[in-house]
BAMI-62805 format. One record per residue (C-alpha): residue number from 0; x, y, z; residue in one letter. Coordinates in Angstrom, 2 decimals, padded with zeros to 5 digits. Layout:
# residues N
 num      c1      c2      c3 residuo
 NUM       X       Y       Z       A
...
END
This chain:
# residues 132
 num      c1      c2      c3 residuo
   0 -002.75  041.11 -043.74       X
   1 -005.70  038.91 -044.72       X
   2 -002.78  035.43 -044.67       X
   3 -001.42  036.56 -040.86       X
   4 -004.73  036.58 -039.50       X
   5 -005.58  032.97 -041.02       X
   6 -002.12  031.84 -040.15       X
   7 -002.12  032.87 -036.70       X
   8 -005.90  031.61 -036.72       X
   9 -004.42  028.13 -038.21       X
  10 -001.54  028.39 -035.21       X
  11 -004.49  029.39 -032.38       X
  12 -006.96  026.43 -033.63       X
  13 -004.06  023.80 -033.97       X
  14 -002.55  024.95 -030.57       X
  15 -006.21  024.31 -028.81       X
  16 -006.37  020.87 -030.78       X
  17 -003.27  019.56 -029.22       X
  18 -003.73  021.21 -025.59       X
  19 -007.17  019.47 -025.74       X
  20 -005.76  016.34 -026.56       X
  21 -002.77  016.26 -024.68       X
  22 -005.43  016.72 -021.45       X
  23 -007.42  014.04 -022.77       X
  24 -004.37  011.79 -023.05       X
  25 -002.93  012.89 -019.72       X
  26 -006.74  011.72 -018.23       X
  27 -006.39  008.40 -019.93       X
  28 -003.33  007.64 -018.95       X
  29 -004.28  008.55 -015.05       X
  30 -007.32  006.24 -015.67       X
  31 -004.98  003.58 -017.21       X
  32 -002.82  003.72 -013.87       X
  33 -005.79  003.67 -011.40       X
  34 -006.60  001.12 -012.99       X
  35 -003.93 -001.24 -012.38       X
  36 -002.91  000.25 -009.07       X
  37 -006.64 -001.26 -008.68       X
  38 -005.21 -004.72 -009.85       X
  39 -002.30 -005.17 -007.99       X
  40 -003.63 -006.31 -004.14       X
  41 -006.12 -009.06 -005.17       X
  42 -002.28 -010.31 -007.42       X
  43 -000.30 -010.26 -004.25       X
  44 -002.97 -011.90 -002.40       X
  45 -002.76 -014.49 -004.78       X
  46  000.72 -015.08 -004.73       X
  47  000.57 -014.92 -001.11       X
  48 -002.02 -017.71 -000.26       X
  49 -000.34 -019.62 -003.57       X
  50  000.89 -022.95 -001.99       X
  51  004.41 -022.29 -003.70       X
  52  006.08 -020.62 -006.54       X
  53  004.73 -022.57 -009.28       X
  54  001.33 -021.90 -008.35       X
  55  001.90 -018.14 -007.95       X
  56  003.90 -017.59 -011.05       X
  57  000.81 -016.58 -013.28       X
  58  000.13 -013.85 -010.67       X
  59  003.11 -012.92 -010.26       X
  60  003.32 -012.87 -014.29       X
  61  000.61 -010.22 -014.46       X
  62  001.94 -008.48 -011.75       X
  63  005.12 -007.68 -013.11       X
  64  003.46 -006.80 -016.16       X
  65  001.41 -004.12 -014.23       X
  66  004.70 -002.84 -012.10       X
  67  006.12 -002.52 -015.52       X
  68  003.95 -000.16 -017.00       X
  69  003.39  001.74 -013.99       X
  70  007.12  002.40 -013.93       X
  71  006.58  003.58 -017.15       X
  72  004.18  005.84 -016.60       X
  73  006.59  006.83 -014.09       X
  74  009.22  007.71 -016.17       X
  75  006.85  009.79 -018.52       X
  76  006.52  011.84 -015.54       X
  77  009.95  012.18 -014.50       X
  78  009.59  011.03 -011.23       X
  79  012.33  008.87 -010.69       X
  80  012.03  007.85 -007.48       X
  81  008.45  006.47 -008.53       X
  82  010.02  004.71 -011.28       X
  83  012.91  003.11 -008.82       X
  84  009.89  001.72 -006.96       X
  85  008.24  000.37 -009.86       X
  86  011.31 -001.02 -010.92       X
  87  012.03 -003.10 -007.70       X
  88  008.76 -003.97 -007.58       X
  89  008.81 -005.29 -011.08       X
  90  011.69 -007.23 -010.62       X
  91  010.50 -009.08 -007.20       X
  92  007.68 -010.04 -008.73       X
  93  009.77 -011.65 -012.11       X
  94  011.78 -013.38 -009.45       X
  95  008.60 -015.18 -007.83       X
  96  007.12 -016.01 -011.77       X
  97  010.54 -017.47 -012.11       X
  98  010.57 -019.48 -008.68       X
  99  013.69 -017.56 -007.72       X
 100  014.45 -016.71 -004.38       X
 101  012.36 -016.44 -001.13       X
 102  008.40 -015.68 -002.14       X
 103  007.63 -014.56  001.51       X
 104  011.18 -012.30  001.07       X
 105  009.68 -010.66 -002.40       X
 106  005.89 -010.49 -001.64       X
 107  007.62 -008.14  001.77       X
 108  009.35 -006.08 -000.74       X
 109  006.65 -005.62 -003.58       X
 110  004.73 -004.64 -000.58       X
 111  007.67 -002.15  000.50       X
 112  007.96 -000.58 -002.39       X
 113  003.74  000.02 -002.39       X
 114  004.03  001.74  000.70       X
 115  007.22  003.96 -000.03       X
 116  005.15  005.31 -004.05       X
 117  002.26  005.70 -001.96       X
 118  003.75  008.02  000.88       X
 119  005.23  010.13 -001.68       X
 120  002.84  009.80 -004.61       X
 121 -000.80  009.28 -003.25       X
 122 -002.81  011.46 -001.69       X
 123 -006.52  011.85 -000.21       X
 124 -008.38  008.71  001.16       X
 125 -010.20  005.83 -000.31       X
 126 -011.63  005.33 -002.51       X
 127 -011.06  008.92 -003.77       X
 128 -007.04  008.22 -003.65       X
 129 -005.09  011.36 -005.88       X
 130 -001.96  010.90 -007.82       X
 131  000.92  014.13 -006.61       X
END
């Protein structure tokens, strides 16, 4: 009897060790993504007031890098509409670091996809903004 009790014990204390970090993970990861939600308008404004590609591509750099891993934090959620907006965002902003296509025509759908994540995945007001 004595090795159930210290193996269910073991089980219990291991179980609490991994919930606990698992919330601490989920709360860094949410902290992460405000974050660089927090970092993407002063990038767009940027490229937008960027006299032409080439002087927007190292904004548009980091802000592809940002959609990136925003879509995947996306995709650890499962939310794959979320992750289709990351993704087009991600690519329209590769397109203006490469000098590709129409910057005004991008910037509009960066700013698209923004507004269609935040409809579906935002909630509260500013600053105190919640992720559904």
């Amino acid at each position: 009897m004595p090795l159930y009790t210290f193996a269910m014990h073991k089980a219990f204390t291991l179980t609490l060790a991994l919930l606990t970090f698992g919330g601490f993970a989920l709360a860094q990861d949410e902290a992460e993504y405000k974050a660089w939600m927090k970092s993407l308008p002063p990038l767009v404004g940027s490229i937008r007031n960027a006299a032409d590609n080439a002087a927007a591509a190292d904004a548009a750099n980091k802000l592809a890098d940002a959609f990136e891993k925003v879509e995947m934090f996306w995709k650890s959620r499962h939310a794959d509409d979320a992750v289709k907006f990351a993704a087009t965002g991600h690519e329209a902003a590769k397109a203006i670091a490469a000098g590709s296509g129409d910057k005004a025509a991008n910037l509009q759908k960066i700013q698209g996809t923004c507004g269609g994540c935040h409809m579906a995945h935002r909630e509260g007001t500013a600053p105190d903004f919640k992720i559904k």
